[in-house]
C-alpha positions as CSV (number, residue, x, y, z in Angstrom):
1,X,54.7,-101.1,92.2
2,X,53.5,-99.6,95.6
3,X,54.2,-101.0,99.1
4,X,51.3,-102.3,100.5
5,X,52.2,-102.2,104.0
6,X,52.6,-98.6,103.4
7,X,49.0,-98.1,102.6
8,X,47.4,-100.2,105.7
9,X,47.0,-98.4,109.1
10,X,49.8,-99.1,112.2
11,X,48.0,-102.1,114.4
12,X,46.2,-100.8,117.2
13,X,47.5,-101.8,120.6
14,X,44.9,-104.0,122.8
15,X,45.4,-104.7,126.1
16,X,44.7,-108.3,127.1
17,X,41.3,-109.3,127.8
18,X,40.7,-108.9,131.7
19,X,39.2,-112.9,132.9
20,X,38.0,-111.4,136.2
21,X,35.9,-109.1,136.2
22,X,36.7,-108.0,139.9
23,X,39.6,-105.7,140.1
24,X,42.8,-107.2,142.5
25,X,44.8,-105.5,144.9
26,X,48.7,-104.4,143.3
27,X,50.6,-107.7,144.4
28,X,53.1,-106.7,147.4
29,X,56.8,-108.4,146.9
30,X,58.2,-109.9,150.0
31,X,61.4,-108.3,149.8
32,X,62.6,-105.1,148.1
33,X,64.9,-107.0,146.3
34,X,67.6,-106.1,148.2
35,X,70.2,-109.1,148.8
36,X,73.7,-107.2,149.0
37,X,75.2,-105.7,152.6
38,X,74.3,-106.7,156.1
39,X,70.7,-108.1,157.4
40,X,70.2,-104.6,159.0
41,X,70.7,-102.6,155.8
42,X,68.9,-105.1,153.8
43,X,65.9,-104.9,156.8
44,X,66.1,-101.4,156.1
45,X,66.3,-101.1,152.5
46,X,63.0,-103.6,152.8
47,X,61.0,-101.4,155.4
48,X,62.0,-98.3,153.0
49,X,60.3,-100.2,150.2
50,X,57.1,-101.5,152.4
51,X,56.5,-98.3,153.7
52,X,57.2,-96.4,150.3
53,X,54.4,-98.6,148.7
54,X,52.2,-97.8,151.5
55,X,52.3,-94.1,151.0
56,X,51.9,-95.0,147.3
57,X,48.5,-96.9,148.1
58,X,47.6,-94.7,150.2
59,X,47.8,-91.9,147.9
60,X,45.7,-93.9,145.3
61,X,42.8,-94.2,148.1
62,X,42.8,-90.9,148.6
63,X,42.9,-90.5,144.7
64,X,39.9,-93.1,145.2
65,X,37.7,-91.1,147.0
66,X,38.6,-88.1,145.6
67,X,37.2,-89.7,142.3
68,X,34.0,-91.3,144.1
69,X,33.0,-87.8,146.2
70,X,33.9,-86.0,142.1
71,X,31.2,-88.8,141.0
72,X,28.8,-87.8,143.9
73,X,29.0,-84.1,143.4
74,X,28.2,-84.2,139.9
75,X,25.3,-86.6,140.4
76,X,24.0,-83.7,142.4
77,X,24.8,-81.1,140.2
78,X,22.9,-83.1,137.1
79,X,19.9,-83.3,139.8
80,X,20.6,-79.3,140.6
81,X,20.6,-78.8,136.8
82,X,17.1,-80.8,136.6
83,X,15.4,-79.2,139.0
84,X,16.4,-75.8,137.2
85,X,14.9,-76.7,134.3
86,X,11.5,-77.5,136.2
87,X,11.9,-74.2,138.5
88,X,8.7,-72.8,136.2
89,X,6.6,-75.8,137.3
90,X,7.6,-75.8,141.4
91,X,7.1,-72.1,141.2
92,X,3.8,-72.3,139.6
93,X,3.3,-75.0,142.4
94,X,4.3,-73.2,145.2
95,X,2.1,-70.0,143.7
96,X,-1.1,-72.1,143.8
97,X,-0.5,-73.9,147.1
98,X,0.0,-70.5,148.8
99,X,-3.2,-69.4,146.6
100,X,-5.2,-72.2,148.2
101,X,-3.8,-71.3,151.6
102,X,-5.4,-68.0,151.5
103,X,-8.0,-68.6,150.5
104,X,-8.6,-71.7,153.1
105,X,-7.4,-68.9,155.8
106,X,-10.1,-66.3,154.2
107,X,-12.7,-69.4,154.5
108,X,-11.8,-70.1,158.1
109,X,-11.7,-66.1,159.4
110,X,-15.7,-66.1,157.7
111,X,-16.5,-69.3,159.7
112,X,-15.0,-67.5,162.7
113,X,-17.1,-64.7,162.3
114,X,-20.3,-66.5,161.7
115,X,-19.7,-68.3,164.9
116,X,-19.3,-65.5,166.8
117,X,-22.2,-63.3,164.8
118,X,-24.4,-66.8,166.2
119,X,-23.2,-66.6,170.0
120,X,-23.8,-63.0,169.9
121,X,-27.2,-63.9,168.9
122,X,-28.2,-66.9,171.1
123,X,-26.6,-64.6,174.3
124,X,-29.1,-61.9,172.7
125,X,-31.8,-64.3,173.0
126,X,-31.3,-65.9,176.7
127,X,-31.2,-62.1,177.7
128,X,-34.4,-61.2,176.2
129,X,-35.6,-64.4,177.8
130,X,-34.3,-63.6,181.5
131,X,-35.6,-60.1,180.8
132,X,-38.8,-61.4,180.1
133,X,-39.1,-63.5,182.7
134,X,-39.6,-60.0,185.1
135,X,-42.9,-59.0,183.3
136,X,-46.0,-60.0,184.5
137,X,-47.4,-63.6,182.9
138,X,-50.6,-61.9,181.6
139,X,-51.0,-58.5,181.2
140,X,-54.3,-56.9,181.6
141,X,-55.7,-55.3,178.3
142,X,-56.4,-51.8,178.2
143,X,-59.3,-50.1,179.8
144,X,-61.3,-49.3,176.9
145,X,-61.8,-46.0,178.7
146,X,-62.9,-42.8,177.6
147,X,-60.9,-40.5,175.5
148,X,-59.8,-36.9,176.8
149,X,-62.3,-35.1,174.6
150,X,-64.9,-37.4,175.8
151,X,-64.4,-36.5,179.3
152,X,-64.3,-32.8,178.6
153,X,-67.6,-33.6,177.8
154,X,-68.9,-34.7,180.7
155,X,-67.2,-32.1,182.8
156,X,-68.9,-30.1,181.1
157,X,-72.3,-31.1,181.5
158,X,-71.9,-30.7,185.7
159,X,-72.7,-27.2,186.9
160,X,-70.3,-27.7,190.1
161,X,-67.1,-28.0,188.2
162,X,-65.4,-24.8,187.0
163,X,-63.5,-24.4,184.4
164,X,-60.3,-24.1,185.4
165,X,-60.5,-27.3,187.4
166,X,-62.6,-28.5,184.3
167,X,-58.7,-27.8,182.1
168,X,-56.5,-29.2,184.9
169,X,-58.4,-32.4,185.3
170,X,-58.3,-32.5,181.3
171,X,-54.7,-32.0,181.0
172,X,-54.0,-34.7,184.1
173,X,-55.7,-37.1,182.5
174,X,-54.1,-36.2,178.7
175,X,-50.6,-36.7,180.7
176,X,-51.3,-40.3,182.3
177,X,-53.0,-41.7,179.0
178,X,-49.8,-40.2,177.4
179,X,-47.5,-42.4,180.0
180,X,-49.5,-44.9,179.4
181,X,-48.8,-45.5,176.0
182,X,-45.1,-44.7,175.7
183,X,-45.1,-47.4,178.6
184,X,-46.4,-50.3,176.6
Protein backbone atom coordinates (compact mmCIF):
# COMPACT_ATOMS: atom_id res chain seq x y z
CA UNK A 1 0.00 0.00 0.00
CA UNK A 2 0.83 3.70 -0.64
CA UNK A 3 1.70 6.40 1.90
CA UNK A 4 -0.87 8.77 2.14
CA UNK A 5 0.88 11.51 3.65
CA UNK A 6 2.96 11.31 0.54
CA UNK A 7 0.15 12.08 -1.71
CA UNK A 8 -1.40 15.30 0.28
CA UNK A 9 0.31 18.78 -0.30
CA UNK A 10 3.05 20.31 2.56
CA UNK A 11 0.63 22.70 4.92
CA UNK A 12 0.72 26.15 3.92
CA UNK A 13 2.18 28.50 6.46
CA UNK A 14 -0.38 31.26 7.81
CA UNK A 15 0.58 33.98 9.75
CA UNK A 16 -1.66 34.70 12.73
CA UNK A 17 -4.68 36.71 12.23
CA UNK A 18 -3.79 40.50 12.83
CA UNK A 19 -6.76 41.71 15.90
CA UNK A 20 -5.97 45.32 15.20
CA UNK A 21 -6.39 46.51 12.35
CA UNK A 22 -4.10 49.64 12.93
CA UNK A 23 -0.53 48.86 12.39
CA UNK A 24 1.93 49.60 15.81
CA UNK A 25 5.08 51.08 16.12
CA UNK A 26 8.31 48.16 16.38
CA UNK A 27 8.41 47.93 20.36
CA UNK A 28 11.76 49.77 21.61
CA UNK A 29 13.71 47.58 24.52
CA UNK A 30 14.85 49.60 27.44
CA UNK A 31 18.21 48.32 27.40
CA UNK A 32 20.42 46.66 24.81
CA UNK A 33 20.65 43.81 26.85
CA UNK A 34 23.84 44.50 27.84
CA UNK A 35 24.45 43.58 31.73
CA UNK A 36 28.29 42.59 31.79
CA UNK A 37 31.31 45.36 32.36
CA UNK A 38 31.08 48.82 33.88
CA UNK A 39 27.92 51.32 33.86
CA UNK A 40 29.80 53.43 31.25
CA UNK A 41 30.38 50.53 28.74
CA UNK A 42 26.98 49.18 29.41
CA UNK A 43 25.58 53.12 28.82
CA UNK A 44 27.46 52.89 25.80
CA UNK A 45 26.77 49.59 24.54
CA UNK A 46 22.84 50.86 25.20
CA UNK A 47 23.27 54.29 23.26
CA UNK A 48 24.93 52.17 20.39
CA UNK A 49 21.77 50.10 20.29
CA UNK A 50 19.17 53.26 20.65
CA UNK A 51 20.82 55.11 18.13
CA UNK A 52 21.40 51.93 15.75
CA UNK A 53 17.51 51.39 15.83
CA UNK A 54 17.11 54.91 15.07
CA UNK A 55 18.96 54.92 11.84
CA UNK A 56 17.10 51.54 11.29
CA UNK A 57 13.66 53.49 11.60
CA UNK A 58 14.73 56.03 10.01
CA UNK A 59 15.71 54.21 7.08
CA UNK A 60 12.15 52.50 6.94
CA UNK A 61 10.48 56.16 6.77
CA UNK A 62 12.49 57.01 4.16
CA UNK A 63 11.58 53.58 2.66
CA UNK A 64 7.97 54.85 3.67
CA UNK A 65 7.88 57.66 1.57
CA UNK A 66 9.76 56.43 -1.03
CA UNK A 67 6.79 53.84 -1.33
CA UNK A 68 3.92 56.54 -0.88
CA UNK A 69 5.67 59.28 -3.60
CA UNK A 70 6.14 55.48 -5.97
CA UNK A 71 2.16 55.22 -5.25
CA UNK A 72 1.62 58.98 -6.16
CA UNK A 73 3.66 58.95 -9.34
CA UNK A 74 1.96 56.00 -10.68
CA UNK A 75 -1.43 57.42 -9.85
CA UNK A 76 -0.40 60.11 -12.24
CA UNK A 77 1.00 58.09 -14.74
CA UNK A 78 -2.48 55.93 -14.93
CA UNK A 79 -4.12 59.50 -15.23
CA UNK A 80 -1.29 60.46 -17.98
CA UNK A 81 -2.05 57.03 -19.61
CA UNK A 82 -5.97 58.05 -19.60
CA UNK A 83 -5.78 61.19 -20.97
CA UNK A 84 -3.62 59.57 -23.87
CA UNK A 85 -6.16 57.43 -24.70
CA UNK A 86 -8.77 60.48 -24.99
CA UNK A 87 -5.96 62.72 -26.85
CA UNK A 88 -8.39 62.20 -30.18
CA UNK A 89 -11.34 63.71 -28.26
CA UNK A 90 -9.37 66.98 -26.50
CA UNK A 91 -7.90 67.49 -29.82
CA UNK A 92 -11.09 67.35 -31.72
CA UNK A 93 -12.13 69.74 -28.76
CA UNK A 94 -9.50 72.08 -28.91
CA UNK A 95 -9.99 72.05 -33.03
CA UNK A 96 -13.61 73.14 -32.72
CA UNK A 97 -13.13 75.71 -29.91
CA UNK A 98 -10.45 77.46 -31.91
CA UNK A 99 -13.08 76.91 -35.01
CA UNK A 100 -15.63 78.89 -33.04
CA UNK A 101 -13.05 81.39 -32.10
CA UNK A 102 -12.61 82.47 -35.56
CA UNK A 103 -15.26 82.49 -36.58
CA UNK A 104 -16.61 84.72 -33.48
CA UNK A 105 -13.42 87.04 -34.40
CA UNK A 106 -14.62 87.01 -38.24
CA UNK A 107 -18.31 87.98 -36.76
CA UNK A 108 -16.85 90.73 -34.65
CA UNK A 109 -14.23 92.43 -37.51
CA UNK A 110 -17.89 92.49 -39.85
CA UNK A 111 -19.74 94.29 -36.84
CA UNK A 112 -16.62 96.59 -36.73
CA UNK A 113 -16.93 97.45 -40.14
CA UNK A 114 -20.57 98.00 -40.26
CA UNK A 115 -20.15 100.36 -37.52
CA UNK A 116 -17.77 102.25 -39.07
CA UNK A 117 -19.50 101.93 -42.76
CA UNK A 118 -22.74 103.66 -40.41
CA UNK A 119 -20.53 106.68 -38.87
CA UNK A 120 -19.11 107.21 -42.19
CA UNK A 121 -22.63 107.68 -43.21
CA UNK A 122 -24.36 109.71 -40.43
CA UNK A 123 -20.87 112.19 -40.66
CA UNK A 124 -21.93 112.07 -44.57
CA UNK A 125 -25.29 113.26 -43.64
CA UNK A 126 -24.62 116.16 -40.91
CA UNK A 127 -22.27 117.51 -43.69
CA UNK A 128 -24.70 117.59 -46.41
CA UNK A 129 -26.93 119.09 -43.74
CA UNK A 130 -24.45 121.97 -42.63
CA UNK A 131 -23.74 122.34 -46.41
CA UNK A 132 -27.16 122.90 -46.95
CA UNK A 133 -27.76 125.07 -44.50
CA UNK A 134 -25.56 127.89 -46.88
CA UNK A 135 -28.25 127.70 -49.74
CA UNK A 136 -30.87 130.04 -49.94
CA UNK A 137 -34.38 128.71 -48.13
CA UNK A 138 -36.42 129.03 -51.34
CA UNK A 139 -35.02 129.31 -54.49
CA UNK A 140 -36.61 131.24 -57.22
CA UNK A 141 -37.86 128.98 -60.22
CA UNK A 142 -36.53 129.65 -63.42
CA UNK A 143 -37.48 132.44 -65.68
CA UNK A 144 -39.46 130.81 -68.14
CA UNK A 145 -37.63 133.00 -70.56
CA UNK A 146 -37.00 132.88 -74.09
CA UNK A 147 -34.80 130.45 -75.74
CA UNK A 148 -31.65 131.64 -77.92
CA UNK A 149 -33.24 130.84 -81.22
CA UNK A 150 -36.22 132.75 -80.04
CA UNK A 151 -34.37 135.77 -79.47
CA UNK A 152 -32.43 135.59 -82.72
CA UNK A 153 -35.74 136.17 -83.77
CA UNK A 154 -36.54 139.12 -82.57
CA UNK A 155 -33.22 140.72 -83.25
CA UNK A 156 -33.91 140.08 -86.26
CA UNK A 157 -37.04 141.73 -86.76
CA UNK A 158 -35.30 145.36 -85.59
CA UNK A 159 -33.71 147.29 -88.54
CA UNK A 160 -31.13 149.04 -86.03
CA UNK A 161 -29.28 145.98 -84.96
CA UNK A 162 -26.59 144.59 -87.21
CA UNK A 163 -25.63 141.50 -87.58
CA UNK A 164 -22.64 141.17 -86.06
CA UNK A 165 -23.97 142.62 -82.77
CA UNK A 166 -27.18 140.54 -83.73
CA UNK A 167 -24.32 137.06 -83.27
CA UNK A 168 -22.55 138.45 -80.28
CA UNK A 169 -25.62 139.26 -78.24
CA UNK A 170 -26.79 135.54 -79.40
CA UNK A 171 -23.75 133.89 -78.29
CA UNK A 172 -23.75 135.99 -74.75
CA UNK A 173 -26.88 135.01 -74.07
CA UNK A 174 -26.22 131.02 -75.28
CA UNK A 175 -23.13 131.30 -72.68
CA UNK A 176 -25.13 132.61 -69.46
CA UNK A 177 -28.20 130.23 -70.16
CA UNK A 178 -25.29 127.58 -70.42
CA UNK A 179 -23.90 128.66 -66.74
CA UNK A 180 -26.99 128.72 -65.70
CA UNK A 181 -27.77 125.29 -66.05
CA UNK A 182 -24.54 123.59 -65.09
CA UNK A 183 -25.10 125.89 -61.97
CA UNK A 184 -28.34 124.20 -60.73
Amino acid sequence: MSDDRSLSPPPAYLPPAPTDARPTLPSLPSSSGAFWGSATSILKQDTNFVEAHTAYLQARTAQTTAMRDLVDKRQALSIAIGKISALPEIAQHEYERGRRDRAHDAAMQQFVHQTAEINARINLLRAEQHLASFEPAHSAPAPSGLTPPEIDELLAALPDVSEDTRKTISYVLSGRLREKEKSR
